[in-house]
Every structure is written in C-alpha cells, then in structure tokens.
C-alpha positions in Angstrom: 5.3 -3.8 -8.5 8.8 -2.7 -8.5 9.8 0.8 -8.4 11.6 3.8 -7.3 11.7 6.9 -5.4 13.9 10.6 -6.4 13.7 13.4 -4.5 16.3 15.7 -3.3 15.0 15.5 0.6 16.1 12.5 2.4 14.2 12.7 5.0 11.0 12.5 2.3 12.8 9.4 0.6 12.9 7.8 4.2 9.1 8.5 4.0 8.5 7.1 1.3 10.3 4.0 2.0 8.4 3.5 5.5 5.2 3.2 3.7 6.3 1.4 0.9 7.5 -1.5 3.1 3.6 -1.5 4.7 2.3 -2.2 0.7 2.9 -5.9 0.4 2.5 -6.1 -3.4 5.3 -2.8 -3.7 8.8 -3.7 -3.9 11.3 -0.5 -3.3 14.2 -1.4 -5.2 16.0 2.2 -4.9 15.7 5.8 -3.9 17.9 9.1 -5.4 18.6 12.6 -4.3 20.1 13.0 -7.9 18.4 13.1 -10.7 21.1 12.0 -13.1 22.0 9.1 -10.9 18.5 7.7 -11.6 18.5 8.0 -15.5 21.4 6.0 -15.2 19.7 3.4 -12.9 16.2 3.3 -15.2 18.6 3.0 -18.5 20.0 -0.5 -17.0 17.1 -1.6 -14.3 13.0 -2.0 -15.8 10.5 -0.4 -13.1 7.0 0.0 -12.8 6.1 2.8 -10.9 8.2 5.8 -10.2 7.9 8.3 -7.1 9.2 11.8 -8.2 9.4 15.4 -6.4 8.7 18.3 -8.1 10.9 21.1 -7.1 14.5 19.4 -6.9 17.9 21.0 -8.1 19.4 21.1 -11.9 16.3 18.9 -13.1 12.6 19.4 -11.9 10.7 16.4 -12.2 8.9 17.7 -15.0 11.5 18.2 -16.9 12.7 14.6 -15.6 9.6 12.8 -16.8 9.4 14.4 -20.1 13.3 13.1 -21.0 12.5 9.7 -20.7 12.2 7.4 -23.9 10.5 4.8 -22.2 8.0 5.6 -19.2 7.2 3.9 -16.0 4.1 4.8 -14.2 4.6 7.7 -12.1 3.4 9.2 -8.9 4.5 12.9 -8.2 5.1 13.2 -4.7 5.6 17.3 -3.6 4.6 19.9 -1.6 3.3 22.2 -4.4 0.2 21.9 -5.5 0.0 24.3 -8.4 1.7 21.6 -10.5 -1.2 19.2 -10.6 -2.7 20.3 -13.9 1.1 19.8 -15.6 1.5 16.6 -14.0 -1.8 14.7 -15.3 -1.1 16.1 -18.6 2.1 14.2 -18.6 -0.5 11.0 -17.7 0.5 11.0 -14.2 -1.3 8.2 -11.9 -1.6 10.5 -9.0 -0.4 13.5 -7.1 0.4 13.2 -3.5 0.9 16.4 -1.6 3.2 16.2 1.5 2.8 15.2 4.2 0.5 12.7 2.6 -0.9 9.4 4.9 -0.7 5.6 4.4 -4.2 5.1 3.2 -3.6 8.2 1.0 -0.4 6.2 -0.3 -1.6 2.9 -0.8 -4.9 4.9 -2.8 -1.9 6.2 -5.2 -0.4 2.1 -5.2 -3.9 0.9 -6.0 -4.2 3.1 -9.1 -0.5 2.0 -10.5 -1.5 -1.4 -9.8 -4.9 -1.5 -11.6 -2.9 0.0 -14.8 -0.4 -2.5 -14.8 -3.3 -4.8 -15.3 -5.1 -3.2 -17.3 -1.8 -3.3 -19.5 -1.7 -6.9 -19.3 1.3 -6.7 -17.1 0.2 -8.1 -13.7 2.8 -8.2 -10.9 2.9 -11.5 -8.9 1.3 -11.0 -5.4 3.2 -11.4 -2.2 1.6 -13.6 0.2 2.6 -11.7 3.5 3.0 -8.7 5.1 5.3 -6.7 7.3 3.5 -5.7 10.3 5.1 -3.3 12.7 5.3 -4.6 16.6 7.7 -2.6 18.8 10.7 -2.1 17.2 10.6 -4.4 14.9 8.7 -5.5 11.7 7.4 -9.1 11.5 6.4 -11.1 8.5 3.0 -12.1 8.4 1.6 -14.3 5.9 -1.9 -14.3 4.7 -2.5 -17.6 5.9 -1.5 -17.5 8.9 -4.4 -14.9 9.9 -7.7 -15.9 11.9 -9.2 -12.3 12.8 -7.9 -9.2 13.5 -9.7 -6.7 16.4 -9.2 -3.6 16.8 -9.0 -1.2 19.5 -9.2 2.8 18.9 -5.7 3.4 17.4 -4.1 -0.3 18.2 -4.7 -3.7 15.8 -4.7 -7.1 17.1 -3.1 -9.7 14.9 -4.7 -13.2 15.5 -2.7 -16.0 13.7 -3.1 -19.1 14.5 -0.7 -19.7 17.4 0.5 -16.3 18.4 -1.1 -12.8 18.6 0.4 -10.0 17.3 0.0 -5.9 18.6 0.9 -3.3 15.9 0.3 0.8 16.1 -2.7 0.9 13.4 -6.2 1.6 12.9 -8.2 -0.7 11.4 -8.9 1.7 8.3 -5.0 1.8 7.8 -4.9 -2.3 8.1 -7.5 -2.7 5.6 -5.9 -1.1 2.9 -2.9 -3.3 3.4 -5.1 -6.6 3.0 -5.8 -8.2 -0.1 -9.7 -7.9 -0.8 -10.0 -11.4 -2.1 -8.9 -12.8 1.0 -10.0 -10.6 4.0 -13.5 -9.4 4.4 -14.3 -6.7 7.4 -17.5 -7.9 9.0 -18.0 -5.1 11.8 -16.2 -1.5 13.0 -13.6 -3.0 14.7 -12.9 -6.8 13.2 -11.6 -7.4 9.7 -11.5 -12.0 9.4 -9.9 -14.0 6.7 -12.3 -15.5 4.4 -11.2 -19.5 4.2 -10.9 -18.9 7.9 -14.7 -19.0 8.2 -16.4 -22.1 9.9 -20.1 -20.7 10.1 -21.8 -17.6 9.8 -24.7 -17.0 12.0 -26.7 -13.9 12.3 -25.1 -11.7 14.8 -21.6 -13.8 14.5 -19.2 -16.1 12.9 -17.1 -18.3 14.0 -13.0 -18.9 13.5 -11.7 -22.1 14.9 -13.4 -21.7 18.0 -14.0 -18.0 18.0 -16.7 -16.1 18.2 -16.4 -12.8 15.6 -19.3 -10.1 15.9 -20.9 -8.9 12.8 -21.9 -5.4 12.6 -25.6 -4.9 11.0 -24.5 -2.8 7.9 -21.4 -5.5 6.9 -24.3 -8.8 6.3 -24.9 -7.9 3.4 -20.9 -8.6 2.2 -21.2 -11.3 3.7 -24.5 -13.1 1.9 -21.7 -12.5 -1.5 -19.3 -15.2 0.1 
C-alpha cells in the first residue's frame, strides 16, 4: 500500500515512519507538517492510505479530509479522543490515539489493507522484511526463514545460514509475518510453513531442527 503521513509534530511523523518501515506490505512515500503542501502532493501523486492528525494549524484534519474530491483511505492519528465519533462518520478506517504501539499500528494497516481488497484493488506483496539488529535494519526475505525463538522481550531470526537478534516480542513479530506463510506452533516459536519436514506430536522438524509444539497450537497445525 502506498501512502502518506501529515501532522504538524515532527517528532510524531518520525513515529510514524519507524513503524511504517516494520509493515512490509506499507510503503511511506511522504510525510507533511503542512497541510497545503500535501493537497498539492495528493493532486499529482495516487495513494492509498493516508495518516492525518487532528488538531494541526490553519486546516484541522477534518476539515482536510472533507476538501478532498477524491479520497484515499485514512487513518486519523491524534491525541484527542473526543473526535472519534466525527472521524468514522467521515468513513475513517481507524483512530489511533497517541502514543499508540506497533501491533496497535499494524491492526489499523490490516484494516486499510483488507479494504483495498475488498475494492478489488490489491497491493502487490513484498517478499521481505526489515528487521531491526543493532543499529541497523536488515532485509529479510520470507524465504530465507527456518524458525524464529523467542526469548522474553528478544527474537531470534533463524535463516538458513545466519541468525539474526532483533528487540521484539514475539506478539510484535507476528503481526509483521504474512499468515499464509508463517504459522506460530508454541509461546515462544513462530516456523515458516514450506520449511516443515515432519510434524510429530510434541515437535517438528526444520532441516535438522527440532521445534516444540505447544498443546493449544496442534490444532493449527492439523489445517496444514
């Protein structure tokens, strides 16, 4: 999905941006402080989704949404909460209230995305993701991944020659993952599902490694 971000804050555009780059299927083409500057940007460029403050200078976001001919899907992102009702009567996907999480983000991403395809207009898929280790963010691609284990507040990245460490829980991970290619098969391991050699009762196995399965995650697995 392509899209954009206004708001008046910088340091709330720099948010947004951060967790935009952890949604592989998102593609943050542009952020605004100004208002006007991003009519003119939407009048040339075609978006999908649009991330818009509330309470900014000269134009409220309201008032923003409202002048457009043509609108993209938009999710209001603010720290007022007594504009909710408004903003869903203007057919808003969703209303983030700052400081608002990843998962709570990539919820609001889901929702624009099943629109767009419900609208017949289905973005094309990225096949990677960045994954942040250190200072750095690494690209990933989905078929490069075995397993991944976590440890309380830490994710291990198991590719298939190299092992990567990244600052995540596994919740947070999970939501970053496409469901048709990753399946979680216990608290603390999420595995790739062509990556699958056997599945036993208590385990599977991944070229050569064993995965626990947890008791209440069979059940997904009896779908594959």
């Amino acid at each position: 999905m392509k899209a954009i971000a206004i708001d008046d804050e910088p340091m709330a555009l720099e948010v947004v941006r951060s967790l935009a780059a952890k949604v592989p299927y998102l593609e943050l083409d542009a952020c605004f402080t100004d208002a006007f500057k991003a009519l003119e940007y939407l009048q040339k460029e075609p978006i999908d989704v649009l991330f818009l403050d509330i309470k900014m200078p000269d134009m409220s976001g309201l008032e923003f949404v409202t002048s457009l001919q043509k609108k993209p899907l938009v999710i209001f992102t603010t720290a007022y909460s007594e504009h909710a009702v408004t903003s869903f009567e203007l057919d808003a996907v969703d209303y983030l209230l700052k400081p608002f999480s990843l998962p709570r983000f990539v919820k609001a991403c889901n929702k624009a995305q099943e629109l767009l395809q419900l609208r017949g207009r289905t973005p094309a898929a990225k096949e990677y993701v960045f994954i942040k280790t250190g200072y750095e963010q690494v690209k990933v691609y989905y078929h490069e991944i075995l397993y991944l284990e976590a440890a309380g507040n830490y994710v291990t990245f198991v590719l298939e020659n190299s092992k990567l460490l990244t600052r995540m829980t596994i919740s947070e991970v999970s939501d970053l993952l496409p469901a048709d290619k990753f399946i979680r098969v216990h608290r603390s391991y999420i595995v790739a599902k062509e990556r699958i050699d056997k599945i036993e009762r208590h385990q599977l196995g991944i070229q050569g490694n064993n995965v626990p399965v947890g008791a209440s995650y069979t059940p997904q697995l009896q779908l594959l």
